[in-house]
Wavefront OBJ file of the C-alpha trace (Angstrom):
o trace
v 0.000 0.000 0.000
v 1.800 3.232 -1.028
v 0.988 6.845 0.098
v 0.979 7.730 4.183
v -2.376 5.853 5.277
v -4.541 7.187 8.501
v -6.785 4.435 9.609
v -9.586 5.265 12.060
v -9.080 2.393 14.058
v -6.575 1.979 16.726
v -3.051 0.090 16.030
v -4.151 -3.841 16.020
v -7.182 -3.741 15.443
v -9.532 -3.268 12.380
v -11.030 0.063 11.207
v -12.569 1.952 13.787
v -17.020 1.927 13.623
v -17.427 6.025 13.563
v -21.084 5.251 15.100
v -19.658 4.700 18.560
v -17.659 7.616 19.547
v -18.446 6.767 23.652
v -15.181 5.838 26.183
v -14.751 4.615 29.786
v -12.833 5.004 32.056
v -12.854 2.558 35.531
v -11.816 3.581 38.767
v -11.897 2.000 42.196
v -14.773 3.337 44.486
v -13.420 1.981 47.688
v -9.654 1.247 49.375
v -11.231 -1.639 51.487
v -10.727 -5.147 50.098
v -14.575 -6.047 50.361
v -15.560 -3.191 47.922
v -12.457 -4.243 45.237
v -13.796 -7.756 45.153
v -17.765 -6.877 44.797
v -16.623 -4.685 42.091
v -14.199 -6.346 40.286
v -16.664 -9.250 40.285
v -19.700 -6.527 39.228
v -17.407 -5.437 36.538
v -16.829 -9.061 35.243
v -20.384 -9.878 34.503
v -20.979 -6.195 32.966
v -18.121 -6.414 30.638
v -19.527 -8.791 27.911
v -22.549 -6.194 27.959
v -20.011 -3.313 28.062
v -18.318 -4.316 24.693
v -20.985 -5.633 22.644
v -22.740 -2.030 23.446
v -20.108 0.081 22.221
v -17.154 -1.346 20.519
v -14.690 0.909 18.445
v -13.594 -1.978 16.395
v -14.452 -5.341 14.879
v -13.887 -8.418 16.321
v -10.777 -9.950 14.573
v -12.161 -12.783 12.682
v -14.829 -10.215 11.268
v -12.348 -7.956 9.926
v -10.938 -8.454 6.145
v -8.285 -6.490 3.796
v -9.665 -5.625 0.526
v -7.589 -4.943 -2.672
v -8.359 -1.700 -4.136
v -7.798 -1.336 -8.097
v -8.067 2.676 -8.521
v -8.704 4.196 -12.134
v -8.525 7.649 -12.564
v -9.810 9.606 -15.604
v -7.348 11.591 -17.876
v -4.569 10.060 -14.931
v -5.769 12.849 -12.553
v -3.092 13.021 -9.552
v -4.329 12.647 -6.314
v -3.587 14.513 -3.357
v -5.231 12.353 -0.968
v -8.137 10.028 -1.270
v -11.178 8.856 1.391
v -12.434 5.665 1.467
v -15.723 4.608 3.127
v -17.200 1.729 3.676
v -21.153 1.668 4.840
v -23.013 -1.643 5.521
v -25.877 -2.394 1.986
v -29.020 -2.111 3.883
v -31.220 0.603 4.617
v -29.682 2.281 7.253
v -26.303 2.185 5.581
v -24.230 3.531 9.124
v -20.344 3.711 8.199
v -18.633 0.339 9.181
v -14.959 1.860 8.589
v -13.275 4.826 6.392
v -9.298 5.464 5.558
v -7.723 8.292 4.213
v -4.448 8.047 1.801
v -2.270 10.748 1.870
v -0.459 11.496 -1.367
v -1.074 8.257 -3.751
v 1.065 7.098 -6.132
v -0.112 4.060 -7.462
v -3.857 3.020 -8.382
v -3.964 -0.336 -6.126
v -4.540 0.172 -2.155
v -5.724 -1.830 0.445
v -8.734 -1.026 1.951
v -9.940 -2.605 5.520
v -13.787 -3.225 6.580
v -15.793 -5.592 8.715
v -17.359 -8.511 6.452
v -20.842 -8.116 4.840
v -22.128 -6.780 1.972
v -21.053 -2.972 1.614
v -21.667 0.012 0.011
v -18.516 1.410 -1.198
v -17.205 5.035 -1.948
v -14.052 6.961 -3.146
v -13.342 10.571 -2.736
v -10.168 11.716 -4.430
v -9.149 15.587 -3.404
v -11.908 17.034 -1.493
v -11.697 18.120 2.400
v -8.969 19.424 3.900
v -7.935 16.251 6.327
v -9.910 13.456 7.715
v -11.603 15.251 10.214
v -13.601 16.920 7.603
v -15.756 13.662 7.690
v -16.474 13.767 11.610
v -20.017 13.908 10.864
v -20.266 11.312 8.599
v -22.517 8.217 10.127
v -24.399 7.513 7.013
v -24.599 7.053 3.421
v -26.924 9.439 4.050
v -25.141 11.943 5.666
v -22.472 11.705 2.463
v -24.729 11.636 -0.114
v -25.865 15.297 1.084
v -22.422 16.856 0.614
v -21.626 20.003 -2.086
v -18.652 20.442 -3.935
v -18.460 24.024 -5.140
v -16.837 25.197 -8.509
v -14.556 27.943 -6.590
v -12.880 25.036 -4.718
v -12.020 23.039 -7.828
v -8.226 22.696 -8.740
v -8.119 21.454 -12.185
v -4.990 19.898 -11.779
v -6.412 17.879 -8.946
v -9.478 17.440 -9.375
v -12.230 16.633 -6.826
v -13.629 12.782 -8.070
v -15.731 10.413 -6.695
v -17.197 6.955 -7.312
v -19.562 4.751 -5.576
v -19.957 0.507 -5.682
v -20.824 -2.668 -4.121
v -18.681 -4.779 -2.331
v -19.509 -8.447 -1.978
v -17.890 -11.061 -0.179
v -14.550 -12.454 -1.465
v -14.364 -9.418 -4.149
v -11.978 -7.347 -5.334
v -12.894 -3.606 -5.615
v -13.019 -1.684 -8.794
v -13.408 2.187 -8.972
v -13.783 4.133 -11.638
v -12.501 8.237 -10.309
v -13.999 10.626 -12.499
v -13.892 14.902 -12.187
v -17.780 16.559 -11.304
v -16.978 18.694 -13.659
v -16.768 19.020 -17.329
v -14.698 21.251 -19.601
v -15.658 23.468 -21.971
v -12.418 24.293 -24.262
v -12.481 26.742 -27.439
v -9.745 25.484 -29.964
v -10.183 27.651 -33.019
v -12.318 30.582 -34.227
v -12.169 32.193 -37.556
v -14.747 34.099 -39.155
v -15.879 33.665 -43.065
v -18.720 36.491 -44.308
v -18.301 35.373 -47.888
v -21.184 36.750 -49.597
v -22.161 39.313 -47.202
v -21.935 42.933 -47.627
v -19.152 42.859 -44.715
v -17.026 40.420 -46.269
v -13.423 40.627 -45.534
v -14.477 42.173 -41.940
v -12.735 41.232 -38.941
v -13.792 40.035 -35.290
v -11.992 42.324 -32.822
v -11.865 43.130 -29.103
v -12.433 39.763 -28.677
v -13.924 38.556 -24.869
v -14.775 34.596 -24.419
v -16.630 33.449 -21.291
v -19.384 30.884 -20.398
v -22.814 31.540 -19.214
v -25.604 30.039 -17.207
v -23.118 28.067 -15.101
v -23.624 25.776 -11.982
v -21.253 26.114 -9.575
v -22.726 23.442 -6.818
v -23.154 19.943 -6.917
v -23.943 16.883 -5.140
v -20.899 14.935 -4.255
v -22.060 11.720 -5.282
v -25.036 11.978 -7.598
v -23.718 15.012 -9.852
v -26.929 16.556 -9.504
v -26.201 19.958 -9.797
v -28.040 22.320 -6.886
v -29.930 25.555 -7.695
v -27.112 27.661 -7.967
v -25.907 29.578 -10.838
v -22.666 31.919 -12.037
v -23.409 34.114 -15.130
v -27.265 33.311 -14.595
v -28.587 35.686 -17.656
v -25.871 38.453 -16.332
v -25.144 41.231 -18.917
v -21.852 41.018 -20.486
v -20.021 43.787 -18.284
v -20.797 41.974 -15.334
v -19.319 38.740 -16.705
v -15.535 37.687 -16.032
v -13.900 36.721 -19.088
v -10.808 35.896 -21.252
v -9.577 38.507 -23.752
v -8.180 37.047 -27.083
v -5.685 39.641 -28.362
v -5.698 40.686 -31.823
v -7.836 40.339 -34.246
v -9.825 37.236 -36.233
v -10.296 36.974 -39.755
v -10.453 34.129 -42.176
v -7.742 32.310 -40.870
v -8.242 30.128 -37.383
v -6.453 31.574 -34.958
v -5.967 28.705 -31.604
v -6.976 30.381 -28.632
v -6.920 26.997 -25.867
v -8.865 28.950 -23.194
v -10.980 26.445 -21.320
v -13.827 27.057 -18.413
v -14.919 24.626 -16.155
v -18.567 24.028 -15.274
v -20.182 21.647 -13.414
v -23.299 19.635 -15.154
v -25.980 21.188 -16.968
v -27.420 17.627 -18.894
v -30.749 19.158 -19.955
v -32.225 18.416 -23.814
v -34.225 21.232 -23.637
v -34.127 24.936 -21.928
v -36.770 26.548 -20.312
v -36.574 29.887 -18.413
v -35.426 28.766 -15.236
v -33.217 26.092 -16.845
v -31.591 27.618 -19.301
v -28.599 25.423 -21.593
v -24.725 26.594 -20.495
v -23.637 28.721 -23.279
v -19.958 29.355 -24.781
v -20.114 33.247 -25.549
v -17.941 34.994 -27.689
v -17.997 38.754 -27.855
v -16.710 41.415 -30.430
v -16.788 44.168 -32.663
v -16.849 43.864 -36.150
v -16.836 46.905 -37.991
v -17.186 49.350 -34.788
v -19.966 47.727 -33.501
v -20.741 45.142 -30.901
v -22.048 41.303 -31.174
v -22.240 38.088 -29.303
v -22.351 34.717 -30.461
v -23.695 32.390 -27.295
v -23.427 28.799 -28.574
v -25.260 26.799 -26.349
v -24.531 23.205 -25.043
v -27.086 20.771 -24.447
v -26.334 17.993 -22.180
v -23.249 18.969 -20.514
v -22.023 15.843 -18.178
v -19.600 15.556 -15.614
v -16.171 14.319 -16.746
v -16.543 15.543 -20.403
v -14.787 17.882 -22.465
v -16.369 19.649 -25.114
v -13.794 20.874 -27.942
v -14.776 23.523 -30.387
v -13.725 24.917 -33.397
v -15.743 28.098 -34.255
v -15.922 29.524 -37.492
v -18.715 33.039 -37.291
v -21.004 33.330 -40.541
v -22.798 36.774 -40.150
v -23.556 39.482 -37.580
v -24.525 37.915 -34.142
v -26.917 38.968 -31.531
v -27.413 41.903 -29.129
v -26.790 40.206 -26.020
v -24.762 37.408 -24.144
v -28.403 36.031 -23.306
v -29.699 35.648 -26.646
v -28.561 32.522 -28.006
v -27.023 33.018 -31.497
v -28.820 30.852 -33.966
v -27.475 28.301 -36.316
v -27.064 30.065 -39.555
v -24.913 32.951 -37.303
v -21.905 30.120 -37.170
v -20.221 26.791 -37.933
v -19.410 24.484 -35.127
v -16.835 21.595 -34.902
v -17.380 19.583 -31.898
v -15.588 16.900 -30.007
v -16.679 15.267 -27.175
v -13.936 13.283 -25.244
v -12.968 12.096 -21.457
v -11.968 15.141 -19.426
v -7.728 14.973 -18.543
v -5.223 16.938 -17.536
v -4.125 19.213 -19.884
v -1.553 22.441 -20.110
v -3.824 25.518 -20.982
v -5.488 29.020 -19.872
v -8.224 27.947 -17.514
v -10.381 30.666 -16.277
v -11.934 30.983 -12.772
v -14.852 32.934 -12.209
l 1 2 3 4 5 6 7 8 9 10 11 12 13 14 15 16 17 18 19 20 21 22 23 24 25 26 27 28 29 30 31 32 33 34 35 36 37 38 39 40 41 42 43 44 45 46 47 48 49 50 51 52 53 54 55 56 57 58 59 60 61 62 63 64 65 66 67 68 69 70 71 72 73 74 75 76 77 78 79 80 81 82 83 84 85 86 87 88 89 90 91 92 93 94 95 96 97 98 99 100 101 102 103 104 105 106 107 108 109 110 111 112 113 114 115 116 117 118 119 120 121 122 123 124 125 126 127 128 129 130 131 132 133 134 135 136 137 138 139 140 141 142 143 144 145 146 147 148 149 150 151 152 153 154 155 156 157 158 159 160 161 162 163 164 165 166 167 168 169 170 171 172 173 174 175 176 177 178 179 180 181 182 183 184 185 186 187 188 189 190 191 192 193 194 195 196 197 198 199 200 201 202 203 204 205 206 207 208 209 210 211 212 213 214 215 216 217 218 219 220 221 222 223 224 225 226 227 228 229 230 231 232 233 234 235 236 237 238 239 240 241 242 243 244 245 246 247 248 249 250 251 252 253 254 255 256 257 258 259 260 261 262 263 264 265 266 267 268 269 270 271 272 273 274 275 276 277 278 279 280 281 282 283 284 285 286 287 288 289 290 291 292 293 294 295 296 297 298 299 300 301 302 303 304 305 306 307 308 309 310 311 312 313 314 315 316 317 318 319 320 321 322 323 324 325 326 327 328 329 330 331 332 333 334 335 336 337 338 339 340 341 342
């Protein structure tokens, strides 16, 4: 097992049970040698009680190492990773959970009680272990938000969730919440129009109708919003110098956004929308190119080429004749490039 490992449970034993915090501590109630023996013989018929009440770890024949096969999308690093273990029944309480500090290989060994268990991997989120102190459920997990601001994209917060059965090896899958939204090229061709030959310039790129909260587990992204229908001055943004004519010009500027994996819009819902702002000519236009289902762990890679005049506004969603779009969608990874926070 590589990586510095912090088990819950104490040395020699197997992973602490979080749902039993409680601790005792004995003392003598009387010097005279009638009130030792009453209660050392009191405390002998308590103490079979006493443990199976309130134990902090598993018996030892109950306790079993499980072999951990890690994948991690695009070869994210990690910078630590949590692993919990609840029991797969209703109540799913936490039987055991380990942290790994600093990871270099994908194969660990994780420790639980045996059973049937719900499994789950957290790769870069929390500051240390105690971050989890509240943790006694599935339940209590599944509520848990990861916010955009956090998000490193060179470690990326990932998660995964499975079943463990008996005499099985575990396999998880690590993939990023979020998804990346990366322009490659944009050139503009107005053949046939009476602007033909004009350039794009004062060029601003930036995303719009962002979520910037999720669920840690399900992806489901919460009612929260960056560049909800904001007018352009209000939105941060990245400035391609120069100016953009027939030939592409490569700009690699990337956002990242967590998932927006709607088919249709409606007002309250609107699709996340790649906006690219500029004057042609003296005057202002946008082109907003939305994005229908935008997933966690995807990268959307566009090449841009504009067609005609745009619209008046970041919220008005340029329509199809107004461009040409190139689009690939692939696994998110770790690549070199201008990513913008916002």
């Amino acid at each position: 097992m590589h990586g510095k490992t912090s088990y819950s449970g104490k040395k020699g034993r197997g992973p602490r049970n979080l749902t039993c915090y409680g601790k005792s501590e004995l003392r003598p109630v009387s010097s005279s040698r009638i009130n030792i023996i009453f209660v050392v013989i009191l405390l002998a018929n308590l103490y079979p009680a006493f443990v199976s009440s309130c134990t902090s770890a598993p018996p030892a024949e109950s306790e079993r190492h499980v072999r951990v096969l890690l994948t991690r999308s695009g070869g994210s690093p990690l910078e630590h990773l949590d692993l919990f273990f609840f029991d797969d029944d209703s109540l799913s309480r936490l039987d055991s959970y380990q942290r790994f500090e600093s990871p270099d290989e994908n194969v660990f060994e994780g420790v639980s009680r045996s059973g049937s268990k719900r499994v789950v991997a957290i790769a870069n989120y929390g500051e240390d272990r105690f971050s989890w102190s509240d943790i006694q459920t599935f339940w209590t997990l599944s509520g848990r938000i990861a916010e955009l601001k956090d998000e490193d994209p060179s470690h990326p917060v990932m998660s995964a969730e499975t079943i463990l059965m008996e005499g099985s090896d575990l396999r998880i899958p690590l993939t990023p919440l979020f998804s990346e939204i990366r322009l490659r090229s944009l050139s503009c061709d107005f053949s046939g129009r009476p602007y033909e030959g004009a350039f794009l310039e004062n060029i601003r790129i930036y995303p719009v109708n962002v979520h910037d909260r999720c669920r840690l587990l399900s992806r489901e992204p919460e009612p929260s919003w960056v560049n909800f229908r904001a007018a352009a001055e209000e939105v941060p943004s990245i400035p391609l110098k120069g100016r953009v004519g027939m030939d592409p010009v490569f700009s690699g500027c990337s956002f990242l956004c967590y998932a927006n994996d709607i088919a249709e819009e409606t007002p309250l819902e609107p699709f996340t929308r790649l906006v690219i702002e500029g004057t042609i000519l003296g005057d202002t236009y946008y082109y907003p190119v939305s994005i229908p289902s935008l997933k966690a762990g995807e990268r959307h890679i566009f090449d841009l080429v504009l067609t005609r005049l745009g619209t008046s506004g970041p919220d008005n969603p340029a329509s199809p004749e107004m461009y040409r779009l190139s689009s690939d969608v692939v696994p998110w990874e770790v690549m070199e490039g201008e990513i913008q926070s916002y």
